[in-house]
Jmol script that loads the backbone (N, CA, C; Angstrom):
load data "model"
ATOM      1  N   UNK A   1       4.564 -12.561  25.178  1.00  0.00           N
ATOM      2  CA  UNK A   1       4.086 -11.296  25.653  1.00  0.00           C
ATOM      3  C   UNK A   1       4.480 -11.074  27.117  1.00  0.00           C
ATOM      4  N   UNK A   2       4.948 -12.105  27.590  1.00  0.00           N
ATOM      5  CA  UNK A   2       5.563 -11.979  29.301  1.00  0.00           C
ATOM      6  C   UNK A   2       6.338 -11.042  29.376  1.00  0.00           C
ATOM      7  N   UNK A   3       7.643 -11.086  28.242  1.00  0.00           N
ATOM      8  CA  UNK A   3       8.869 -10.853  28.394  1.00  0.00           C
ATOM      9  C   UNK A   3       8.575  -9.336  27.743  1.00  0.00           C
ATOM     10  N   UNK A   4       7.582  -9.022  27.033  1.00  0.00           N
ATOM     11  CA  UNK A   4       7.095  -7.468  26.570  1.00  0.00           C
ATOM     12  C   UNK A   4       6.286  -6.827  27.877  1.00  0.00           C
ATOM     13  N   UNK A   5       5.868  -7.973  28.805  1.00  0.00           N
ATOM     14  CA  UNK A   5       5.406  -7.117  29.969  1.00  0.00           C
ATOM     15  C   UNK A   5       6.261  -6.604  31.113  1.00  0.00           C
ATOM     16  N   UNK A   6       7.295  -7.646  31.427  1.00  0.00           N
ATOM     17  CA  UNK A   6       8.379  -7.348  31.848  1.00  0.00           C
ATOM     18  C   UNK A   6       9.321  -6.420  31.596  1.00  0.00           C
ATOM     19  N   UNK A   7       9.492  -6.187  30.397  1.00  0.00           N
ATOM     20  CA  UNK A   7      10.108  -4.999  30.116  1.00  0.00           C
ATOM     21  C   UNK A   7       9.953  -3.833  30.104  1.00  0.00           C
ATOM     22  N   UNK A   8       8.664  -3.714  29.369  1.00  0.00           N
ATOM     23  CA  UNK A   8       7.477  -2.560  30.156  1.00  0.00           C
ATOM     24  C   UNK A   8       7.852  -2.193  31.628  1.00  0.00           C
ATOM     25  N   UNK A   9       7.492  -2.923  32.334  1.00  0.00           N
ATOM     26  CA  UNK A   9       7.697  -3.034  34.039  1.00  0.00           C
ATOM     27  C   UNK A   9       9.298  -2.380  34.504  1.00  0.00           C
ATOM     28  N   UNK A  10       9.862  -2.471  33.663  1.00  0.00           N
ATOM     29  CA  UNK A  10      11.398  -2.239  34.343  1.00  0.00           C
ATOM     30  C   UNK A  10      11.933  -1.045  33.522  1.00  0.00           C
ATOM     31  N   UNK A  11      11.062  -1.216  32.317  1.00  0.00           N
ATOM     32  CA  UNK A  11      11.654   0.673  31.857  1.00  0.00           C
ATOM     33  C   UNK A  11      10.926   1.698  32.335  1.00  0.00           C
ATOM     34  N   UNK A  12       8.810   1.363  32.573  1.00  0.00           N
ATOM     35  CA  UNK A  12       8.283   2.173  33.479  1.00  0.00           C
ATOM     36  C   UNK A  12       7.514   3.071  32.114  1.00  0.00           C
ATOM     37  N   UNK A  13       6.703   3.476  32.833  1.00  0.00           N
ATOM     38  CA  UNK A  13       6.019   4.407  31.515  1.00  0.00           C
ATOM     39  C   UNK A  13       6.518   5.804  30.370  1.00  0.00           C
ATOM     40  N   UNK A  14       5.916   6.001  29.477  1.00  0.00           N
ATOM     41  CA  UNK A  14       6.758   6.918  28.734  1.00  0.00           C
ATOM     42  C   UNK A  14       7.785   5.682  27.745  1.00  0.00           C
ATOM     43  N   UNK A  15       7.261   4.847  27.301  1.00  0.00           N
ATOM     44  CA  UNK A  15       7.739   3.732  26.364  1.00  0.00           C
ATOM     45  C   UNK A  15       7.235   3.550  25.112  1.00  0.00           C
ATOM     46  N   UNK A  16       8.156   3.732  23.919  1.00  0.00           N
ATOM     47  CA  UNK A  16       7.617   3.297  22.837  1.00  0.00           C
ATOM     48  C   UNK A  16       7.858   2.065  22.580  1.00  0.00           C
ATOM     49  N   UNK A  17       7.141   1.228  21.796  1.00  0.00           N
ATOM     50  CA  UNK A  17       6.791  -0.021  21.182  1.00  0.00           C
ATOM     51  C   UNK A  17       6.947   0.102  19.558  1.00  0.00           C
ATOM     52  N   UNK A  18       7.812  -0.391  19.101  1.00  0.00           N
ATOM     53  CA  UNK A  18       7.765  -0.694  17.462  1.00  0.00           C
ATOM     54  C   UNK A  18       7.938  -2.201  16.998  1.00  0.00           C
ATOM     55  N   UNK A  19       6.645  -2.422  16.545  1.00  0.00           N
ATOM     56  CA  UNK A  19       6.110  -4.092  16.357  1.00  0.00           C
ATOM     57  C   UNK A  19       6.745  -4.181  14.572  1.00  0.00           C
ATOM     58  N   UNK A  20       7.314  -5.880  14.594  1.00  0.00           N
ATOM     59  CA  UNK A  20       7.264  -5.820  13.414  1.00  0.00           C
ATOM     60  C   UNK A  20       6.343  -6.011  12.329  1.00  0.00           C
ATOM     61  N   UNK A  21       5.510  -6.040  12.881  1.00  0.00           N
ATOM     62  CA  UNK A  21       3.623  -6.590  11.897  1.00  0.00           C
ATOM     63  C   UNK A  21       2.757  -5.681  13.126  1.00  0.00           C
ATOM     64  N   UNK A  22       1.741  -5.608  12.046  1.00  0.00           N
ATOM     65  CA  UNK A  22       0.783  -4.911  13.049  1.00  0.00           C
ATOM     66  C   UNK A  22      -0.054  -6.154  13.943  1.00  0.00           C
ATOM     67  N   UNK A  23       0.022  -7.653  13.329  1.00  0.00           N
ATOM     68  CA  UNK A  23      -0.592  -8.429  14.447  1.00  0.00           C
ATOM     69  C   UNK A  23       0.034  -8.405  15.147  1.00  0.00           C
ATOM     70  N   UNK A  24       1.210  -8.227  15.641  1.00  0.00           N
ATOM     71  CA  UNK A  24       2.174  -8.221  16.801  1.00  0.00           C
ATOM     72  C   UNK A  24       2.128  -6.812  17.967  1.00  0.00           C
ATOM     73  N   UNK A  25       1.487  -5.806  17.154  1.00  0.00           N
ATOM     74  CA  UNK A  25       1.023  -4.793  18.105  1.00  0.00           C
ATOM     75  C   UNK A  25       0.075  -4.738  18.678  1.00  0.00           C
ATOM     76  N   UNK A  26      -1.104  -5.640  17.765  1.00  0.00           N
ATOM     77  CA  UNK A  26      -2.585  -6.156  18.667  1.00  0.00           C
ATOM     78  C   UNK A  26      -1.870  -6.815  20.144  1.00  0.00           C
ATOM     79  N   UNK A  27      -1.108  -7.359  20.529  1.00  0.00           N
ATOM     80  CA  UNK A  27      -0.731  -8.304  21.647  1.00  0.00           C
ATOM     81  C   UNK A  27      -0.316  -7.229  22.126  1.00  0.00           C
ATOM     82  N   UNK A  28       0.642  -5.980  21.756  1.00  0.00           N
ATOM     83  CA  UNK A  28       1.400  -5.193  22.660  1.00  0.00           C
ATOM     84  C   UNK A  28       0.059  -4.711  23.558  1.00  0.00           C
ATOM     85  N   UNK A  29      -1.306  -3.956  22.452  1.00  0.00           N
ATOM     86  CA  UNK A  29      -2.028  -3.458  22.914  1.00  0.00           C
ATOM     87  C   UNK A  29      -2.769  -4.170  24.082  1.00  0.00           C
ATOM     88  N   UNK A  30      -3.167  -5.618  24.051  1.00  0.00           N
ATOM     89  CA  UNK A  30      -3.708  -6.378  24.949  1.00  0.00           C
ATOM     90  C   UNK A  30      -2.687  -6.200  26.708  1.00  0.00           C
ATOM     91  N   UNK A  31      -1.180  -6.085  26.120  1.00  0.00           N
ATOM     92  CA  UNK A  31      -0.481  -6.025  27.271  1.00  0.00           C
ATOM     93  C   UNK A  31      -0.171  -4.999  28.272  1.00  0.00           C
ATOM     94  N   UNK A  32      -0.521  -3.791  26.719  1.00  0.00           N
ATOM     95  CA  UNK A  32      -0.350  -2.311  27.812  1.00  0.00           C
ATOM     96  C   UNK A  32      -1.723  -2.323  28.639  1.00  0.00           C
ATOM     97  N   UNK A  33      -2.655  -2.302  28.235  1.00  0.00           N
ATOM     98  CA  UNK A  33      -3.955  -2.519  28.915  1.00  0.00           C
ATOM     99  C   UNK A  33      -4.104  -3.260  29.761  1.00  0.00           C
ATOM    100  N   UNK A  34      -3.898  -4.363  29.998  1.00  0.00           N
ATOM    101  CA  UNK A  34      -3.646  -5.421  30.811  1.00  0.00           C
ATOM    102  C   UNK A  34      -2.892  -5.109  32.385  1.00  0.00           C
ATOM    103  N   UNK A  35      -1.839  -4.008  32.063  1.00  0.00           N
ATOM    104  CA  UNK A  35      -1.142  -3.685  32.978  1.00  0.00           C
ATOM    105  C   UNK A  35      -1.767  -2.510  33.210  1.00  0.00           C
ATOM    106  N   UNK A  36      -2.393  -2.153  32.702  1.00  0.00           N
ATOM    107  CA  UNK A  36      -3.660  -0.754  33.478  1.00  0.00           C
ATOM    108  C   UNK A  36      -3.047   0.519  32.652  1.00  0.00           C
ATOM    109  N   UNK A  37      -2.217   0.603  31.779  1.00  0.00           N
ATOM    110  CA  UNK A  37      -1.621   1.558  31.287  1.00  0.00           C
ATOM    111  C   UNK A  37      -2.451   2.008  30.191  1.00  0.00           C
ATOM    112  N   UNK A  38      -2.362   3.186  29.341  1.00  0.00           N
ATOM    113  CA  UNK A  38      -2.833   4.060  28.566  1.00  0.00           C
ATOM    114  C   UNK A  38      -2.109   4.100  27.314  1.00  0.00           C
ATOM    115  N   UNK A  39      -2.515   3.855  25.551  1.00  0.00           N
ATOM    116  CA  UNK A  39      -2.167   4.163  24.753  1.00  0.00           C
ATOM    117  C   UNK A  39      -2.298   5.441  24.510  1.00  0.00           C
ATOM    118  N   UNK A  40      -1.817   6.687  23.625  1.00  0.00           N
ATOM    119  CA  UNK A  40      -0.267   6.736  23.384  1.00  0.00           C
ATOM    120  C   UNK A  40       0.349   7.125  25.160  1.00  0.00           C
ATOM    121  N   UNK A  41      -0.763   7.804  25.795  1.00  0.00           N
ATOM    122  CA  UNK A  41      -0.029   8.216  27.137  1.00  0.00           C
ATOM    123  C   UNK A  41       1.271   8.038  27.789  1.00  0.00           C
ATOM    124  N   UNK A  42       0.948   6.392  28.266  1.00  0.00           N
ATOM    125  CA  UNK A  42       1.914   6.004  28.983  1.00  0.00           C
ATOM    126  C   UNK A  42       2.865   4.890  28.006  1.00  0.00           C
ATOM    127  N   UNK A  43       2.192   4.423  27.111  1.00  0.00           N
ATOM    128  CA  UNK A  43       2.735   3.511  26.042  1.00  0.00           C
ATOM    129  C   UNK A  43       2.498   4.153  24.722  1.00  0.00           C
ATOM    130  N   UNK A  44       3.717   4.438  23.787  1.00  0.00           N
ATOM    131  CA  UNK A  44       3.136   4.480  22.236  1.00  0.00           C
ATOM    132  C   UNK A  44       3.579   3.248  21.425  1.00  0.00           C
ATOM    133  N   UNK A  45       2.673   2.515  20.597  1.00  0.00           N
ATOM    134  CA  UNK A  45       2.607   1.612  20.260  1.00  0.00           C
ATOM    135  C   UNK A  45       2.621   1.631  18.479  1.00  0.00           C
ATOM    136  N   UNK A  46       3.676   1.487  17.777  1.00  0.00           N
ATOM    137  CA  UNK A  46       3.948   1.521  16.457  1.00  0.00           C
ATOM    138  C   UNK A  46       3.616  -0.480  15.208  1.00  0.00           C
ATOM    139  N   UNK A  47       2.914  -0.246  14.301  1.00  0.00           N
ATOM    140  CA  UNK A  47       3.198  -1.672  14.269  1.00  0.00           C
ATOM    141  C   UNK A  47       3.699  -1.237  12.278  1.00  0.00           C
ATOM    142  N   UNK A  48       3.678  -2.313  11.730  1.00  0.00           N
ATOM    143  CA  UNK A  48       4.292  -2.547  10.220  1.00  0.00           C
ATOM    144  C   UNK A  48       3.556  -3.103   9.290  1.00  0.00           C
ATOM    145  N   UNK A  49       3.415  -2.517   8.510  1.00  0.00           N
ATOM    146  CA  UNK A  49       2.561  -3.502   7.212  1.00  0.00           C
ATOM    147  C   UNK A  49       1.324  -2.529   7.031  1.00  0.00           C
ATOM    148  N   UNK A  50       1.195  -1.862   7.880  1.00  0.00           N
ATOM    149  CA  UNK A  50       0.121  -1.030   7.592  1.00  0.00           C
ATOM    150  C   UNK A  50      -1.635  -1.481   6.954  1.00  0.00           C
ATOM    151  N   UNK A  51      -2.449  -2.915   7.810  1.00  0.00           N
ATOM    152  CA  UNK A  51      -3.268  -3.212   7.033  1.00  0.00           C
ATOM    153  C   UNK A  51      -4.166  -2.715   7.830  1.00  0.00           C
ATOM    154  N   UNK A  52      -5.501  -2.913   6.646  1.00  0.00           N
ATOM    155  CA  UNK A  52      -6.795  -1.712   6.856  1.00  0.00           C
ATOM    156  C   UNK A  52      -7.452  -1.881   7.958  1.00  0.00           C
ATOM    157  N   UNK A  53      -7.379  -2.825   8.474  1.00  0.00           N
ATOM    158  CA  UNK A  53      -8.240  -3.293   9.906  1.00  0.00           C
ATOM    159  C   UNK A  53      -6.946  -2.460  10.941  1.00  0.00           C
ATOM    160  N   UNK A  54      -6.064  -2.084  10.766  1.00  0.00           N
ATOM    161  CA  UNK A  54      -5.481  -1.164  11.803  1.00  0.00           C
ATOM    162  C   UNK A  54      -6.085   0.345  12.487  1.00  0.00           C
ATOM    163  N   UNK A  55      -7.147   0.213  11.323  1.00  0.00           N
ATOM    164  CA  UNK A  55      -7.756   1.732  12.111  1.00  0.00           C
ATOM    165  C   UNK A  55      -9.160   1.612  13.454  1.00  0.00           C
ATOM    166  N   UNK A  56      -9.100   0.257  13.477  1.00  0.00           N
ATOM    167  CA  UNK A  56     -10.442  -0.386  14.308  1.00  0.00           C
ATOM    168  C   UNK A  56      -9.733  -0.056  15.641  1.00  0.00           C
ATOM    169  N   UNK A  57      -8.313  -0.213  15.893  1.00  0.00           N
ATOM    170  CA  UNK A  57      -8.113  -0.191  16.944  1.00  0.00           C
ATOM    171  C   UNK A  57      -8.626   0.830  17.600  1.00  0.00           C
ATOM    172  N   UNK A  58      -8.586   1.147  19.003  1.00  0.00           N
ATOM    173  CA  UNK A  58      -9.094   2.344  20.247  1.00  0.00           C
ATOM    174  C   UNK A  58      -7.865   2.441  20.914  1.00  0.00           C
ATOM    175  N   UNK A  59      -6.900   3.951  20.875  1.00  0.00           N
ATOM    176  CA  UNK A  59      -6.992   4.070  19.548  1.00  0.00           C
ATOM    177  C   UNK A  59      -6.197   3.847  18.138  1.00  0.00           C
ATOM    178  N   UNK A  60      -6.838   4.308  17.203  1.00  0.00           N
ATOM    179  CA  UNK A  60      -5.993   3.579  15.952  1.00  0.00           C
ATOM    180  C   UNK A  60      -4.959   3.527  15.908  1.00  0.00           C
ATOM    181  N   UNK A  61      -4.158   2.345  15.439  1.00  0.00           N
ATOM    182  CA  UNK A  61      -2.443   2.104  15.512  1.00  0.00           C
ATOM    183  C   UNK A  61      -1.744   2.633  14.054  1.00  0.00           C
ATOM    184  N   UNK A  62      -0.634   3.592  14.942  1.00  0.00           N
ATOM    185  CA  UNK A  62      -0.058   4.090  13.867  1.00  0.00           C
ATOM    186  C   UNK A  62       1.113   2.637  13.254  1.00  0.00           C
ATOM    187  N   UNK A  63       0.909   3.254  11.744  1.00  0.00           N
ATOM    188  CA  UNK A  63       1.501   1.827  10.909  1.00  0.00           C
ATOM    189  C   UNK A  63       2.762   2.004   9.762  1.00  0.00           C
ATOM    190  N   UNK A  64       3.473   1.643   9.651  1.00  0.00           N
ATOM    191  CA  UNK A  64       4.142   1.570   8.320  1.00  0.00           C
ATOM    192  C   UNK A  64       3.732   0.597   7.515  1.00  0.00           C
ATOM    193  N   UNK A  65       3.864   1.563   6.090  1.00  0.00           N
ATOM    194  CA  UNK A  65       3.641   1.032   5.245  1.00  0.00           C
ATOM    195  C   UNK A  65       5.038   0.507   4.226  1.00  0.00           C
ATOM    196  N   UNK A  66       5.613  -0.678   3.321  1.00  0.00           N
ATOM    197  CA  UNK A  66       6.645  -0.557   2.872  1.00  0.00           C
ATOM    198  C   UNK A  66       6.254  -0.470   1.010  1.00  0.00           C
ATOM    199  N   UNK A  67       5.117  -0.245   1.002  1.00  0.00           N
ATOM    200  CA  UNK A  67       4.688  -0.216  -0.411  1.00  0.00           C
ATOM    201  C   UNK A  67       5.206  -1.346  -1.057  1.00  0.00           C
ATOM    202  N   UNK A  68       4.594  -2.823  -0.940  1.00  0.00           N
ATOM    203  CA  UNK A  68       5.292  -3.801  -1.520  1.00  0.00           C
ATOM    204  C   UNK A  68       4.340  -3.530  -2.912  1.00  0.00           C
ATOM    205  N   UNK A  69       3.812  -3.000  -2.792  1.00  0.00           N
ATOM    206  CA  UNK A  69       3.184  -3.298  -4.912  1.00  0.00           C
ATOM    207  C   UNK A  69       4.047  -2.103  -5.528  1.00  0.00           C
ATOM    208  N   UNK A  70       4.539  -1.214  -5.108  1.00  0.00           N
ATOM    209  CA  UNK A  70       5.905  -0.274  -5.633  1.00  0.00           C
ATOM    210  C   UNK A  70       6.798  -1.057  -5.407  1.00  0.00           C
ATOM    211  N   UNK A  71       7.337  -1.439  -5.013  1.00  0.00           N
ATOM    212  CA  UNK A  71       8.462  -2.715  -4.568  1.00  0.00           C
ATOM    213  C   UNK A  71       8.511  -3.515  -5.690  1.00  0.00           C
ATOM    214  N   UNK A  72       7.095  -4.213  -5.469  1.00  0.00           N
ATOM    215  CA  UNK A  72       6.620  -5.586  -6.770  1.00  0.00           C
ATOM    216  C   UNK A  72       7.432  -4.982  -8.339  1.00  0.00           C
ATOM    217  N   UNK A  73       6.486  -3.869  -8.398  1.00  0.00           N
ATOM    218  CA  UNK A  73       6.661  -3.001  -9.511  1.00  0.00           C
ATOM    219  C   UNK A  73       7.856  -2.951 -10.357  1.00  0.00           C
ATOM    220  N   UNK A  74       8.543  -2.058  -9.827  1.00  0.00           N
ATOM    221  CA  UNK A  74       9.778  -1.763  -9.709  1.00  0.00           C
ATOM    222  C   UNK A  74      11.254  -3.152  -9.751  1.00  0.00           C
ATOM    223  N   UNK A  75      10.727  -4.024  -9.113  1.00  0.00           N
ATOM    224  CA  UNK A  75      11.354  -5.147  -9.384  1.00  0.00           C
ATOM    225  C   UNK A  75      11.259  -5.725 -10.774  1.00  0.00           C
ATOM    226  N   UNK A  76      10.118  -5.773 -11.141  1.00  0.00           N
ATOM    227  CA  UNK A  76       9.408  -6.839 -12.625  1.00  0.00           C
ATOM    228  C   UNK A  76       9.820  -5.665 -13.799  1.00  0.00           C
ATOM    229  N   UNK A  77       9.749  -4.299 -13.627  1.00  0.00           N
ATOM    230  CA  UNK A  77      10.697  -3.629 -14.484  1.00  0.00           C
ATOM    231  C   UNK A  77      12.075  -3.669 -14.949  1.00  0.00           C
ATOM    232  N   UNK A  78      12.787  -4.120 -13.260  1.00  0.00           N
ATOM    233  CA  UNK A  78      14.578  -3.922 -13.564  1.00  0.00           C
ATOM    234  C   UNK A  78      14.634  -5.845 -14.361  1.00  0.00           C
ATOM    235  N   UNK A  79      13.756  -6.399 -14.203  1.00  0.00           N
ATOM    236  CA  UNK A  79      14.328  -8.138 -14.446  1.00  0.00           C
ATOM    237  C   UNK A  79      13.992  -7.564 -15.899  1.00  0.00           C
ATOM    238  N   UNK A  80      12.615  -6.967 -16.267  1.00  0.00           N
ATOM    239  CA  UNK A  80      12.305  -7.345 -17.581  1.00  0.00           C
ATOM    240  C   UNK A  80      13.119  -6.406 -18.669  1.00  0.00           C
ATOM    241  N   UNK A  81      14.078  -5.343 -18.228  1.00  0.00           N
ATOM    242  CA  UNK A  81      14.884  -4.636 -18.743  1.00  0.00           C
ATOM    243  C   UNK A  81      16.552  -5.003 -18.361  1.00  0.00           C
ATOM    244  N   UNK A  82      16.375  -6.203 -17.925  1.00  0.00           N
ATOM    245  CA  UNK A  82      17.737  -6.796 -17.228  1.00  0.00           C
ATOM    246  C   UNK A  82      18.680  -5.429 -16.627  1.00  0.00           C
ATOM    247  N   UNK A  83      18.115  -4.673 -15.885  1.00  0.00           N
ATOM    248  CA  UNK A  83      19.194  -3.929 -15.342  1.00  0.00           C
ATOM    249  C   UNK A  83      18.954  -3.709 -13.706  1.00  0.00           C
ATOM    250  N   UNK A  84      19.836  -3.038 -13.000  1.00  0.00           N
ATOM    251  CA  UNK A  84      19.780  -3.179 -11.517  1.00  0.00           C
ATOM    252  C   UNK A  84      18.525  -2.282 -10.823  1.00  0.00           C
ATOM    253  N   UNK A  85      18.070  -2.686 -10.017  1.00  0.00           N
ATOM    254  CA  UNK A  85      16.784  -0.986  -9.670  1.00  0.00           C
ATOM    255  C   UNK A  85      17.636  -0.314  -8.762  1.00  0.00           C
ATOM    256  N   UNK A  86      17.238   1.043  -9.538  1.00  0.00           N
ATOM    257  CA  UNK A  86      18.315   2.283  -8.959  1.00  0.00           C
ATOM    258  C   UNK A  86      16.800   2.958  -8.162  1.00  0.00           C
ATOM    259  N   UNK A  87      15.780   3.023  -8.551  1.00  0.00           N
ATOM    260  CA  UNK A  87      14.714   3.838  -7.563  1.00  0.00           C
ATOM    261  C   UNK A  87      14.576   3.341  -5.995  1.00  0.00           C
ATOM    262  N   UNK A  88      15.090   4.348  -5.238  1.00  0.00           N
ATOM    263  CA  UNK A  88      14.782   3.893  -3.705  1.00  0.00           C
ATOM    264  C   UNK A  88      12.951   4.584  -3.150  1.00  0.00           C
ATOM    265  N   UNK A  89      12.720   3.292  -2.725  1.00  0.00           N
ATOM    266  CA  UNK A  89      11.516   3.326  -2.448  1.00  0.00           C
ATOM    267  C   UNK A  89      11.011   2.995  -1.041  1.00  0.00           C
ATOM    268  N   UNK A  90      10.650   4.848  -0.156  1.00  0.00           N
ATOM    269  CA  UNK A  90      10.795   5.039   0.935  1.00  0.00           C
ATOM    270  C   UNK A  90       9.389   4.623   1.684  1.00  0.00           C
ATOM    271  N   UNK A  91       9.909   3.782   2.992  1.00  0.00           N
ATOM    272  CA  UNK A  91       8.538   3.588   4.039  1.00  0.00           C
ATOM    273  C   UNK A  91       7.325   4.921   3.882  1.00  0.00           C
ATOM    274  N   UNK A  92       6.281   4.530   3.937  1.00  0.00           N
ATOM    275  CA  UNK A  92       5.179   5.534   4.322  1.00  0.00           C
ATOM    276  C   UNK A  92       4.565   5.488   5.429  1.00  0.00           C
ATOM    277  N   UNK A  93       4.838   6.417   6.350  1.00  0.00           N
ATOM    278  CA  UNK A  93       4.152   6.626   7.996  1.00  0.00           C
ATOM    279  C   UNK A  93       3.062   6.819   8.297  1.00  0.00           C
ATOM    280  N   UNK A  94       1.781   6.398   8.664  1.00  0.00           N
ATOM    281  CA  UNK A  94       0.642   6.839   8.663  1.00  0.00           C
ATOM    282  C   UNK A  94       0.422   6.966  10.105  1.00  0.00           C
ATOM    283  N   UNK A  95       0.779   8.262  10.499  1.00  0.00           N
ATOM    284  CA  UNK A  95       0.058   8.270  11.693  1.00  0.00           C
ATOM    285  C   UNK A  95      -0.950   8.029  11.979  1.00  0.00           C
ATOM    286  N   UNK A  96      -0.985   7.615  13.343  1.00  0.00           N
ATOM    287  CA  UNK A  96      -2.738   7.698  13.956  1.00  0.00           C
ATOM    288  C   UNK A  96      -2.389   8.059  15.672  1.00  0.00           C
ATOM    289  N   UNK A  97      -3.819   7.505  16.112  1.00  0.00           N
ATOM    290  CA  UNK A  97      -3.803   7.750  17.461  1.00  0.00           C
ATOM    291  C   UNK A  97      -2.816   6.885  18.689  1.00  0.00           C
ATOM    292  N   UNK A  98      -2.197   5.855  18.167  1.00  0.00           N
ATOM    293  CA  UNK A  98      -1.295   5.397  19.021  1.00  0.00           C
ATOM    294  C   UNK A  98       0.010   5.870  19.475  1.00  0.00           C
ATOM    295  N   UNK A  99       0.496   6.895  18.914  1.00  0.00           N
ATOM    296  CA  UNK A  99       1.565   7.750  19.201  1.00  0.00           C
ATOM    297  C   UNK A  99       1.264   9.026  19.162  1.00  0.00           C
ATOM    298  N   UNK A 100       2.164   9.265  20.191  1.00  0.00           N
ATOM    299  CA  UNK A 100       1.693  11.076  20.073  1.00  0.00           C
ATOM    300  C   UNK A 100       3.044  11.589  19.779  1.00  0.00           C
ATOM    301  N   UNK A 101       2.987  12.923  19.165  1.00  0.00           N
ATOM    302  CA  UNK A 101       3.590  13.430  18.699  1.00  0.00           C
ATOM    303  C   UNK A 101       4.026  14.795  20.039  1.00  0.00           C
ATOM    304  N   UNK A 102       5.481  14.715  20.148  1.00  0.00           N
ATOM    305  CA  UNK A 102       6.099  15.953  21.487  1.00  0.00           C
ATOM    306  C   UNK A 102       6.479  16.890  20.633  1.00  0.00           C
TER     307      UNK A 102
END
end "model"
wireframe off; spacefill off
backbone 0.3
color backbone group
């Protein structure tokens, strides 16, 4: 988290953050704060996986979702019909309060 504060520091506010897990955005959040800065304000902070304890945050972290049980799905169909999966199956964005929208 040094090297996420540091960088912060040298790009300056007005920075987005896209975590690859949302536990990895809990730390961003500890760091923007830490440095006295403001979610979405001065930092917007994005994380992945989209799990339900993401809305506890202050405030709530916006998340992707990759729908792994459509994923799951969709896989155990093409094996059990031996053919390739042709359905593309797109991220879901759930905004919240950690990004703002310009």
């Amino acid at each position: 988290m040094e090297k996420l504060a540091l960088t912060m520091k040298d790009v300056g506010r007005n920075v987005g953050i896209a975590c690859s897990l949302d536990y990895l955005a809990c730390s961003a959040y500890r760091v923007t704060r830490k440095m006295g800065w403001k979610i979405p304000e001065d930092a917007g902070i994005t994380g992945y996986n989209n799990n339900p304890w993401v809305r506890v945050f202050d405030p709530p972290l916006t998340s992707i979702s990759i729908q792994e049980e459509e994923i799951g799905k969709e896989t155990a169909l093409a094996i059990i019909k031996n053919r390739r999966m042709s359905k593309i199956i797109e991220p879901v964005l759930f905004e919240r309060g950690s990004t703002e929208r310009r």
